[in-house]
N, C-alpha and C positions, 0 to 999 in steps of 0.2 A: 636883168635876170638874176637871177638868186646864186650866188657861186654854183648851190649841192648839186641845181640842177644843168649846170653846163655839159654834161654828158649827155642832157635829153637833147641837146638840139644837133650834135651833130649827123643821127640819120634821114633827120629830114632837111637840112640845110646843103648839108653836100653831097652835090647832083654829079658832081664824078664819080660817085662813086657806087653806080647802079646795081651792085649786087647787095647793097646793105639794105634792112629790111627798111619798108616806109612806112612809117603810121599816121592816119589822117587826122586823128584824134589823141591829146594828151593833156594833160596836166600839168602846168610848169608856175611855179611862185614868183613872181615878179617885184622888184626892190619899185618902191612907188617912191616920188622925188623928196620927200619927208621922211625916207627911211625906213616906213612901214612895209610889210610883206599882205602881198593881194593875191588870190589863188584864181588861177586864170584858168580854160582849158581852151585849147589852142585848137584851129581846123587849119589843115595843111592840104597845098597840093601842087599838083607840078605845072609848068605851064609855060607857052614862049611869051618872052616879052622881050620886045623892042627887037627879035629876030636872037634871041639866046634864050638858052634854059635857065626858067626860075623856079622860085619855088612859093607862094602868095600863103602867110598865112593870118588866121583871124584869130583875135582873142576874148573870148567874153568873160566878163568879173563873177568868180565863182564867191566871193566873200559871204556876200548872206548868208549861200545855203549852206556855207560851211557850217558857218553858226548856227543854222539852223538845224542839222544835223547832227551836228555836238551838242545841243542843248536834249533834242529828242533822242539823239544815246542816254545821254547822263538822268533824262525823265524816265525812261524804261529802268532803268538801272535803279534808277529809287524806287520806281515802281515795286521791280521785282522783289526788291530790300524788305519793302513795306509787308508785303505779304506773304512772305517766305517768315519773317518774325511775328506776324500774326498769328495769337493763340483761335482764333478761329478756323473754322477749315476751308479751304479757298482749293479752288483748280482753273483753271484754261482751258476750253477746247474749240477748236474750228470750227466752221458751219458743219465740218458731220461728226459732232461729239466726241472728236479723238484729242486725247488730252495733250496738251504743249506743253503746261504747267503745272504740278499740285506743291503747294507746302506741307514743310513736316505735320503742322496740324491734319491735314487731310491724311496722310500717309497714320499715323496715329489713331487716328478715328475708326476708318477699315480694317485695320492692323496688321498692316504689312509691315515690310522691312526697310525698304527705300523708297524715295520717289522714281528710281527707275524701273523697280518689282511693278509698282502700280502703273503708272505710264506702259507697260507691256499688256495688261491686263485688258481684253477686249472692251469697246467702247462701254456695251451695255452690260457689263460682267458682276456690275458693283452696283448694279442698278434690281430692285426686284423685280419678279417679271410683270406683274400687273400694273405695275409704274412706268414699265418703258415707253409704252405709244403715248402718255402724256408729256414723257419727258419731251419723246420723238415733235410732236407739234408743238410743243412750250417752247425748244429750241429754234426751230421754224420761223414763228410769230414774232421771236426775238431779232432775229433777224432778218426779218421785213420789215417790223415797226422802228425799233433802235430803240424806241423808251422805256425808260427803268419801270418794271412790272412786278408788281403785288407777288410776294412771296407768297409759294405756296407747300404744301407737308408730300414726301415722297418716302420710303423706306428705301436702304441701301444696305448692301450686302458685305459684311466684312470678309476677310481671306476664309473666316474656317465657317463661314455660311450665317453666322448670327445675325440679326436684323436690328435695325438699328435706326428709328425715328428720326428723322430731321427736319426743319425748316431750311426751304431755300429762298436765298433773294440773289437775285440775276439782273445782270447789263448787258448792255454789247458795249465793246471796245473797240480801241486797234493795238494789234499783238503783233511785233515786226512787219506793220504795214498793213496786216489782213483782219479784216473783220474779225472777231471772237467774241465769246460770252466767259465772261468773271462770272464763277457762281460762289457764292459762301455757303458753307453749309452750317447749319445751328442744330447739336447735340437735343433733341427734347425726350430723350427717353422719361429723365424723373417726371416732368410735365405727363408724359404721357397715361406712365405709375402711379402718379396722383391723382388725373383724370378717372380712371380705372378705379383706382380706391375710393374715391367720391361716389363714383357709381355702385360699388360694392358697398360703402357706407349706405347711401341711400334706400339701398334696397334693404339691409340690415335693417334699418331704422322702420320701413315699411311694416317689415314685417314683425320688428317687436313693438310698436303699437298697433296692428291689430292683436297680434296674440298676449297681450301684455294681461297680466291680470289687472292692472291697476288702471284704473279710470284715469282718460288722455282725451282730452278733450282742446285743439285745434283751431284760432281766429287769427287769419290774415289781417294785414294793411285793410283788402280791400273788403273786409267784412264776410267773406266765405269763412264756414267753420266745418269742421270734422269733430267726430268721435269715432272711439272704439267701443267693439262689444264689450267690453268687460265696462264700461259708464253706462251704458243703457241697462245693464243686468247691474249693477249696483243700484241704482235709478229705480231698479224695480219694473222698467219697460222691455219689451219682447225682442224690439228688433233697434239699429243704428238710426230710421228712420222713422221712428217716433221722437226721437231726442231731438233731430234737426228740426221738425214741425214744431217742435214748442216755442213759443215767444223767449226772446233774449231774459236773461234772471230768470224766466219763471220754476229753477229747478233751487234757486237759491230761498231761504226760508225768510218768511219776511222783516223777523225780528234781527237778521243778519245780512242784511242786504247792503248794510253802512259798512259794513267788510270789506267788501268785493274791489278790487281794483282796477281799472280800465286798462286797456293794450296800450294807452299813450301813455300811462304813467310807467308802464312797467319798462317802454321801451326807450324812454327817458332816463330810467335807474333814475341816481340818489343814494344819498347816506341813510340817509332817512326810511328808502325804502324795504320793507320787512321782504325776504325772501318767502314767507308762507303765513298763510293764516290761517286759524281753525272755524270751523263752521257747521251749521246744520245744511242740510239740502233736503226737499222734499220731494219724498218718491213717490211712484206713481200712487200707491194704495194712499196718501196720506199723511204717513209717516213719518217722520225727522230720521235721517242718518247723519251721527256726527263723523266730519270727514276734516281729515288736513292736505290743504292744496299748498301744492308746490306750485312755481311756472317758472318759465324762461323763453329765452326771446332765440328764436332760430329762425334758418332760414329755412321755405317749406315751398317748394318747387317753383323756387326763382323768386319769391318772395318772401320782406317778414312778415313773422308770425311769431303770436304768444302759444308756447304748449304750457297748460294748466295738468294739472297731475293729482289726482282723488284718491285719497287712502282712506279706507275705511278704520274709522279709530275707536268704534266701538266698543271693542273688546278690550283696549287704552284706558279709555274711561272708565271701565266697570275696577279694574287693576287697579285705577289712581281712589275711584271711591271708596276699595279696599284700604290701600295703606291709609289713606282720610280717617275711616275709621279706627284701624289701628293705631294710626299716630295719634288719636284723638284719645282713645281707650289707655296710651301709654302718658300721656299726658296728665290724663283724670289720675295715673296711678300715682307719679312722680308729684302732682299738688297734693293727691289723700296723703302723700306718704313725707311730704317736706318741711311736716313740722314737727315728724317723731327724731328722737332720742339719738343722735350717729351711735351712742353702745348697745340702743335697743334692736333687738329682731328684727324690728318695723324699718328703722334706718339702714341698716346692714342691706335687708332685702331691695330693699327702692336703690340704694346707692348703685349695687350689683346690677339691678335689672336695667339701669340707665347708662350703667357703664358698657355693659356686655348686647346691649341692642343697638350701639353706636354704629356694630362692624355691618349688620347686616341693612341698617337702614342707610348706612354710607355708599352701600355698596349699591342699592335701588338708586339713588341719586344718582349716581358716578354713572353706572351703568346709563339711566336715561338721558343723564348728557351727552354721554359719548353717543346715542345712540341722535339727537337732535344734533350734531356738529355732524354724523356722519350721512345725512340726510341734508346738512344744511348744503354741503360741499355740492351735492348735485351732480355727482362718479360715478355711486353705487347705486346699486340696484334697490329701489326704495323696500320691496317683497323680504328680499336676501337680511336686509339691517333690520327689519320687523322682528321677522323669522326666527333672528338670533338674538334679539334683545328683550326683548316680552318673554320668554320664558325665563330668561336671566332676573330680569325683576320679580315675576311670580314665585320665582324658587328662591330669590330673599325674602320674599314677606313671609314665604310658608318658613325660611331660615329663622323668622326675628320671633315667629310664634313659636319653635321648637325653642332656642335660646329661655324666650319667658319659660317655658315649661322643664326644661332642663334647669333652671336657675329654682323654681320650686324645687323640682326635686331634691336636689343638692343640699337645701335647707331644711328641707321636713323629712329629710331621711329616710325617701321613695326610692324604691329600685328605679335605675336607669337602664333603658335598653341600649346594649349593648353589639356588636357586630362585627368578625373579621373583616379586617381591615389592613388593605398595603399599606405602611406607614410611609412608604415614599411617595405613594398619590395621595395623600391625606397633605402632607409637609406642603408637597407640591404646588394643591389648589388652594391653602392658605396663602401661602407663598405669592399667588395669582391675586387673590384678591385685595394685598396690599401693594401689590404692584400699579392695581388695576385703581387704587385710591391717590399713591402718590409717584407725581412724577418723579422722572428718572433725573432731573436734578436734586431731588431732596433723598431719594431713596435706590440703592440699587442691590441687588439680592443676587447672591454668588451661592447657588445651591450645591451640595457635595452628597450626594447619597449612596446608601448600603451595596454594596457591589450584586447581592439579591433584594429581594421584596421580602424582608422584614415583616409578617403578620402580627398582628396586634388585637386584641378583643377589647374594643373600644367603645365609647357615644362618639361618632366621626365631631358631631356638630361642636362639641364640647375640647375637644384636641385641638380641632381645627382653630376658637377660639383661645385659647390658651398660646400656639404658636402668632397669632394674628396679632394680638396683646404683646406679647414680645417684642413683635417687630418694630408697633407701632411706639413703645418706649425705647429702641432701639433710635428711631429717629428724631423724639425728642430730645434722648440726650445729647445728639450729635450733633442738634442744633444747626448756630455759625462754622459748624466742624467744617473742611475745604475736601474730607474726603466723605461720600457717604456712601459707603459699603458696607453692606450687612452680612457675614457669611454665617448659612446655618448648611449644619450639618449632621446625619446620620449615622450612626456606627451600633452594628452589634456587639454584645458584652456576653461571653460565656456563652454563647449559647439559652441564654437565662433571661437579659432585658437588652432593650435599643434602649441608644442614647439619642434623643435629641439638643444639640445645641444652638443658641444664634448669641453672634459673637458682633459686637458692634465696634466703631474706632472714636467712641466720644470719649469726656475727661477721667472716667473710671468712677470708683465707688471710695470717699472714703472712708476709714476705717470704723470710724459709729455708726455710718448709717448701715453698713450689712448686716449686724442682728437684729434690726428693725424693718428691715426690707422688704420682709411679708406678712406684717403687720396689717390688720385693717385701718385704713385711712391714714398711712402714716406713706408723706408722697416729699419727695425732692422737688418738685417742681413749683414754679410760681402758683400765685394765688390765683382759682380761677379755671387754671392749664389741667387735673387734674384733683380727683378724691382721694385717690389714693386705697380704692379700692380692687385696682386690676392685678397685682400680682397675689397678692391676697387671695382674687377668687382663683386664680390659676392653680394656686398652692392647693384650694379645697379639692380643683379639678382633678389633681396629679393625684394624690394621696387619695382620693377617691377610687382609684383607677389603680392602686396597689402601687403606685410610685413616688418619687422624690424630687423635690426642686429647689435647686440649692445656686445664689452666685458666685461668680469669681471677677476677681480683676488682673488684666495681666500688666507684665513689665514695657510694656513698650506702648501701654494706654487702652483703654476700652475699656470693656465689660464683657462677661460671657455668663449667658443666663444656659443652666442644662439644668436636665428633667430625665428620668427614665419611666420606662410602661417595662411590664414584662410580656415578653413574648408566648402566642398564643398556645394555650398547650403545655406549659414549662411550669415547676415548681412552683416558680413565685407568683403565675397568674392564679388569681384567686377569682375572676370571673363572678363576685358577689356583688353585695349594694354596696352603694356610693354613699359613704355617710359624710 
C-alpha cells in the first residue's frame, strides 16, 4: 500500500474500535511488485470468520479508467482552448437550448459584455422570434439523429436589438458527459448586403434598359433575345414585338453584314477584338440609319448574354461631312496659296489662316477622341458623352469659320464685331482649350485672376486666340524643361487697361532675338516646328484692339509674354476698326 494512504486503512481495519466511522467503498494506491503505483478501489465489510471479527475486503484495478479519465479531462480542456480562441462564433447548449458555453467570438457578435452577460440571457432572447420554432425543432432532430446537418441561415438578436444574419452549422457532442449541440455561427451580413444590392442592381438595370433612349438590344447563350422600345422606335417599328419577329440580321444592311460579330466571338474577347463598329441598319420604311454599336458580355437572368447597344450617329456624320468640307475648302486655300511670295499679301494671308485654324481644328479632334475613349471605357452613359461632345465639335467648326473670317478682316481692314466681355472668362476658356489639347505632363496652367470681372470690348474669338498662341509657344519653348508650368495672370492698371500675362519656365529670350520677336515669320524654332507667324498675328490682334504686346525675360529663367486691352468704357477704349 502506498505510504500517503496508510491513514485510509485504519477505519475500516480496526474492528475495536466500533465507534469509528466505516466505509464500504474507497480508493487506495497500491505499490505493485515492480514499484509502480495501481489505483485500486477497495469494497469492505464486516464479518465472522473462523468464530472472530473480521473484516473481508476486495480490490478492483482502477488504472485504465484513470487514464481514461485524465485523457477525457485533458480532450475537454483542449476542446474548450480550441473554441474559446476561435475567431468564429461558437456556443454550447443542452437538449433545452440553455447555453453551457459561448466564446468571446459569440459574446462579440451579439454585443454584449461577457460570457456570463450572455449565458444569463434567456434561451431564446438572442434568437428572432420568427426563427425560434425552427430553431426549437432543428435542435430536436439534432438530437435524435446525432448526424452532422446541413447548415442553415437564422437571424439573431444583439443586446441593443440589431439583427444580425448568420449561417449556422451544428453537431451533437458530449459536454461533461451529456448530450449537447456545438453550433458555430458565420457573420453573413455583407453577403446578405450584396445579395440585396444585386437585386437592387438588377432592377436598376431593368429598368434603364427599358427606358433607355439608346437602342439595347439582348442575346443569350441559349439564343432568346430582348430589346427595348427605344430599338424598335429607332428601327422605325411601332412596338418591341415586331423587332423580335424579324429573322436574325435582317435589321442589319446588307452591304454591312461582314461587320457584325457573333456572341461566341465577343464572349471569347481578344486583342484583336474591336470594342464597336459602325454601321447601317435598315428600318422599317427602307431606309439606312447609320448607327454605332457598342456590346458586352453580361450576365442576364442567370445566364450569358451579349447586350449590343445602337446610337444613332446621324447627326455625327452630317458634323464630320461638314469639317470634310471644311478641311477640304482649307486645304484647296493653303495649296492656291503655297506658291505665293512669304513678303506678299497672298503669303502673309495663307501662313495666318493655317496658323490660327490649328487651335480650333485641334480642338474638334481632341474633343472627338476624348469623346471615343469615353465611350470606349463603357462607365458612362453613351446619351450624357454625345450630349456634351457634338456641340463642342459644332461650335469649333462654326470657331474655325469665325477665325477664317476674323483673319480677313484683320487684313483688308474690315470692322470687327466686337462685345463686352469678362476678361476672366475669356482667359479662362482659352485656358481650357489648351488644357483640353495637352496633357498635364507637357503642360500645366496656374491661373491667377482680377480680384473683380474686369470688362473688356472685345472679338472674344480673336483674344481668345492670341492667349491660346501664347500658351501653346509657352510649351514649346519649355520643351525637355523637367518643370512645366505656365502662370498666366490678370491684373487691372489704373483703372484705364487689364493686363494679361503668361509667364513660362523654359531657357528665356536672348538678347537679339527680342526685337525680332514679332516679326512676321521670324520663329526660334526648328525647321518645320513653326512659320513664325503666331506672335506676329497676336501683335496685329492686340494693337487692333487699342493695346500692346511686348516680352520680357526674367532672372531666374523663362519668358513672360503681356499684352494689355483697355477696359470697357475708359479713355483708352477706342471701340473702332481693327486695322
Amino acid at each position: 500500500m502506498a505510504p500517503y494512504h496508510y491513514d485510509r486503512t485504519v477505519p475500516f481495519t480496526d474492528i475495536s474500535q466500533p465507534h469509528m466511522p466505516f466505509r464500504e467503498t474507497d480508493e487506495l494506491d497500491l505499490i505493485c511488485k515492480d514499484g509502480s503505483v495501481c489505483t485500486t478501489r477497495v469494497f469492505r465489510r464486516r464479518l465472522i470468520w473462523q468464530g472472530t471479527n473480521a473484516v473481508q475486503l476486495a480490490f478492483i484495478d482502477l488504472t485504465e479508467s484513470k487514464r481514461a479519465e485524465k485523457a477525457l479531462a485533458i480532450s475537454e480542456e483542449r476542446y474548450r482552448d480550441l473554441i474559446e480562441g476561435s475567431t468564429l462564433a461558437m456556443q454550447i447548449t443542452d437538449r433545452h437550448l440553455k447555453r453551457l458555453f459561448v466564446n468571446n467570438a459569440m459574446v462579440a457578435l451579439l454585443g454584449y459584455e461577457s460570457a456570463e452577460e450572455l449565458r444569463a440571457v434567456e434561451e431564446f432572447g438572442a434568437i428572432a422570434p420568427e426563427y425560434r420554432n425552427q430553431v426549437r425543432a432543428a435542435n430536436q432532430f439534432d438530437l435524435e439523429s446525432g448526424s452532422t446537418q446541413q447548415p442553415h441561415e437564422i437571424e439573431l438578436l444583439q443586446k441593443d436589438g440589431t439583427i444580425v444574419p448568420v449561417q449556422v452549422f451544428r453537431r451533437k457532442i458530449l459536454w461533461e458527459g451529456e448530450a449537447a449541440i456545438h453550433r458555430t455561427f458565420v457573420d453573413i451580413s455583407e453577403r446578405k448586403r450584396a445579395e440585396t444590392a444585386l437585386v437592387d442592381s438588377e432592377e436598376r438595370y431593368r429598368r434603364l434598359f427599358e427606358e433607355s433612349p439608346l437602342g439595347i438590344r439582348i442575346t443569350d447563350t441559349n439564343g432568346n433575345r430582348m430589346v427595348n422600345q427605344a430599338m424598335a422606335t429607332m428601327a422605325g417599328y411601332d412596338s418591341v414585338d415586331e423587332i423580335l419577329a424579324l429573322p436574325r440580321r435582317t435589321l442589319i444592311a446588307p452591304h454591312h453584314r461582314d461587320r457584325t460579330v457573333t456572341e461566341e466571338k465577343i464572349m471569347a474577347g481578344g486583342k484583336d477584338l474591336p470594342n464597336s463598329v459602325e454601321m447601317d441598319i435598315v428600318k422599317k420604311d427602307g431606309s439606312l440609319l447609320p448607327v454605332q454599336v457598342f456590346w458586352r458580355t453580361l450576365e442576364w437572368r442567370g445566364v450569358k448574354a451579349v447586350e449590343r447597344t445602337f446610337i444613332d450617329v446621324s447627326e455625327r456624320k452630317e458634323h464630320e461631312r461638314a469639317l470634310q468640307e471644311r478641311d477640304k475648302t482649307v486645304q484647296e486655300l493653303r495649296l492656291a496659296l503655297a506658291n505665293a511670295s512669304q513678303i506678299g499679301a497672298m503669303g502673309e494671308v495663307a501662313s495666318v489662316i493655317a496658323h490660327e485654324l490649328h487651335q480650333p481644328l485641334a480642338a474638334i479632334a481632341n474633343t472627338a477622341n476624348a469623346a471615343q475613349r469615353r465611350l470606349s471605357d463603357g462607365k458612362e452613359d453613351i446619351t450624357v458623352v454625345l450630349n456634351e461632345m457634338l456641340p463642342l465639335i459644332s461650335s469649333q467648326a462654326s470657331r474655325a469659320g469665325r477665325v477664317i473670317g476674323g483673319i480677313r478682316n484683320l487684313f483688308d481692314g474690315r470692322r470687327v464685331e466686337r462685345s463686352r466681355e469678362d476678361i476672366n472668362l475669356v482667359v479662362a476658356e482659352a485656358c481650357e482649350l489648351a488644357a483640353n489639347e495637352f496633357p498635364s505632363d507637357i503642360l500645366e496652367i496656374e491661373q491667377h485672376f482680377a480680384d473683380h470681372s474686369p470688362i473688356v470690348q472685345i472679338d472674344r474669338v480673336q483674344i481668345q486666340q492670341v492667349i491660346y498662341n501664347l500658351l501653346r509657344n509657352a510649351v514649346d519653348a519649355m520643351g525637355s524643361s523637367t518643370s512645366k508650368d505656365v502662370i498666366v495672370s490678370i491684373a487691372e492698371i489704373d483703372k484705364l487697361m487689364v493686363e494679361i500675362s503668361v509667364r513660362d519656365y523654359g531657357p528665356g529670350l536672348p538678347g537679339h532675338v527680342r526685337p525680332k520677336l514679332f516679326e512676321p515669320f521670324f520663329t526660334t524654332k526648328k525647321q518645320g516646328m513653326g512659320m513664325g507667324m503666331g506672335l506676329y498675328t497676336c501683335q496685329r490682334i492686340v494693337e487692333g484692339h487699342d493695346g500692346r504686346i511686348w516680352a520680357e525675360s526674367s532672372d531666374d529663367g523663362g519668358t513672360t509674354i503681356r499684352f494689355t486691352l483697355p477696359l470697357a468704357g475708359s479713355a483708352a477704349d477706342g471701340t473702332g476698326s481693327v486695322h
